[in-house]
C-alpha positions as CSV (number, residue, x, y, z in Angstrom):
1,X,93.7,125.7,104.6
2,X,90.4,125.4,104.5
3,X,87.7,122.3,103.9
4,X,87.1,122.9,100.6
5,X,90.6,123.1,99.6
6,X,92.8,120.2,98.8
7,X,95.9,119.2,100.9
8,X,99.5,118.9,99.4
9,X,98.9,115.0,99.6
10,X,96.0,115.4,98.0
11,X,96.8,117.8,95.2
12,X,99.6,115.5,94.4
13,X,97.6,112.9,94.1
14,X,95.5,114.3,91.7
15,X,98.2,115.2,89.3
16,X,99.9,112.0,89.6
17,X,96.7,110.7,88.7
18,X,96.6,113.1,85.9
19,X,99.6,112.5,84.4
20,X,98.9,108.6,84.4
21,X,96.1,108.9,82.5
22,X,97.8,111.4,80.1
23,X,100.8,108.9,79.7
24,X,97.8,106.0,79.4
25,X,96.0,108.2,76.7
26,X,99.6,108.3,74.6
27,X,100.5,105.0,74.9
28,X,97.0,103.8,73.9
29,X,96.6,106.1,71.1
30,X,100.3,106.6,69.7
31,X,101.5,103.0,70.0
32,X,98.4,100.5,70.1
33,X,95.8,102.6,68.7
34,X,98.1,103.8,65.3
35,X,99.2,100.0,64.9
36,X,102.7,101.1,65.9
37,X,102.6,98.3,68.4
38,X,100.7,94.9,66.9
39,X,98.2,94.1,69.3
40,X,95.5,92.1,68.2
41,X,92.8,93.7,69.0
42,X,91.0,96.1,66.8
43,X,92.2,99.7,66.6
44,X,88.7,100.7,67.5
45,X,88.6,99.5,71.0
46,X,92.2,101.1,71.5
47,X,90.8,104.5,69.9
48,X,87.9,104.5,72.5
49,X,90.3,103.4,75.8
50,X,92.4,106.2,74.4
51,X,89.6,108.8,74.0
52,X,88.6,107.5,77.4
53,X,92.1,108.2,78.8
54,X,92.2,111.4,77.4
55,X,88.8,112.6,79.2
56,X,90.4,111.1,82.7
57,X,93.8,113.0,82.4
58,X,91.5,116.4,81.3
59,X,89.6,115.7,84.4
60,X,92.3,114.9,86.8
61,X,93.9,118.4,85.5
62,X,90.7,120.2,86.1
63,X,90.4,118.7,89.9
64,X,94.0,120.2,90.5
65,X,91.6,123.6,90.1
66,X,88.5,123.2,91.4
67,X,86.8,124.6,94.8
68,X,84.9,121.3,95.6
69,X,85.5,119.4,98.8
70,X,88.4,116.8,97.8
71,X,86.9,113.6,99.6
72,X,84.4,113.1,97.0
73,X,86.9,113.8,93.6
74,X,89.3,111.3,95.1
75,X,86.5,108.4,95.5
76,X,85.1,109.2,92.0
77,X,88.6,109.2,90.9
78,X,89.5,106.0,92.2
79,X,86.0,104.6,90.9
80,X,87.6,105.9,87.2
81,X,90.2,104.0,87.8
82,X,88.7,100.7,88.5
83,X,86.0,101.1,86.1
84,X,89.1,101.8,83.2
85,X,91.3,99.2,84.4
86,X,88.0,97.2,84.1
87,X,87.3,98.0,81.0
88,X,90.7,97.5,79.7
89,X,91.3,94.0,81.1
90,X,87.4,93.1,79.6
91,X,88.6,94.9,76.0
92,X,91.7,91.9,76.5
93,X,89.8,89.1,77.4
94,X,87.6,89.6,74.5
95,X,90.0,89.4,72.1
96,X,92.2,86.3,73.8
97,X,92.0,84.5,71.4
98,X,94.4,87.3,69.2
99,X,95.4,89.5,71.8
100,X,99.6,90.0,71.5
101,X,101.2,89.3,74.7
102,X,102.9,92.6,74.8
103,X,99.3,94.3,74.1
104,X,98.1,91.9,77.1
105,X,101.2,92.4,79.8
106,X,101.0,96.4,78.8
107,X,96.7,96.0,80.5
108,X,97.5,93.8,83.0
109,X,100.3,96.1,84.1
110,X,98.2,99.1,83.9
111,X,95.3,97.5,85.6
112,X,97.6,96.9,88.9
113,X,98.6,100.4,88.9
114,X,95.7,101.7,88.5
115,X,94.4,99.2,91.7
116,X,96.9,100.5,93.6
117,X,96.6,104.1,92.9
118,X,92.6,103.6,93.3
119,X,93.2,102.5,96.7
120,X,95.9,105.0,97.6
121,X,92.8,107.4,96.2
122,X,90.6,105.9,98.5
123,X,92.4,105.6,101.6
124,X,93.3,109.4,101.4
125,X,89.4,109.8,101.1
126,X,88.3,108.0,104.2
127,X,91.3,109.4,106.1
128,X,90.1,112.9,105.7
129,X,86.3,112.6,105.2
């Protein structure tokens, strides 16, 4: 294998990575997004997490591909992730005051896996780079 190409860990990561936002980008657009779910926050801030979620997952996808050295997509995927769980937890607090609590546990929940696979991300980084 050479430098440039990702190990098994690696790749896996990636497409678990992938696949979370994927599974993010349906559960923000087909449930809270569509009004499926009541939320209490306007659709519009669920349409842009979604859209958001969308661009991750087609990203993660596209890093299962690419020839670039994986150190660098894993830290700038597990700065996406923090940034997204971010944004997510700031989209809740701004609305607290109507914020559901199932809309509210489904971020908070999201925002520790996403932690936790950020930092998975990160150590794999520093471990081979």
């Amino acid at each position: 294998m050479s430098e440039c190409e990702p190990s098994s860990r690696q790749r896996r990561l990636l497409a678990i990575d992938a696949a979370g936002a994927a599974l993010t980008a349906a559960i923000t657009l087909g449930l809270l997004a569509s009004g499926v779910v009541q939320s209490g926050v306007p659709s519009v801030v669920w349409w842009v997490l979604g859209g958001v979620a969308v661009g991750m997952a087609a990203v993660g996808a596209l890093a299962l591909w690419r020839q670039s050295p994986p150190v660098p997509r894993l830290r700038k995927l597990a700065f996406a992730n923090l940034a997204y769980a971010l944004a997510s937890l700031i989209a809740v607090w701004a609305f607290r005051d109507t914020v559901t609590f199932i809309a509210a546990a489904y971020v908070m929940v999201e925002a520790l896996v996403l932690v936790i696979l950020a930092s998975v991300e990160w150590r794999e980084s520093s471990r081979v780079g």
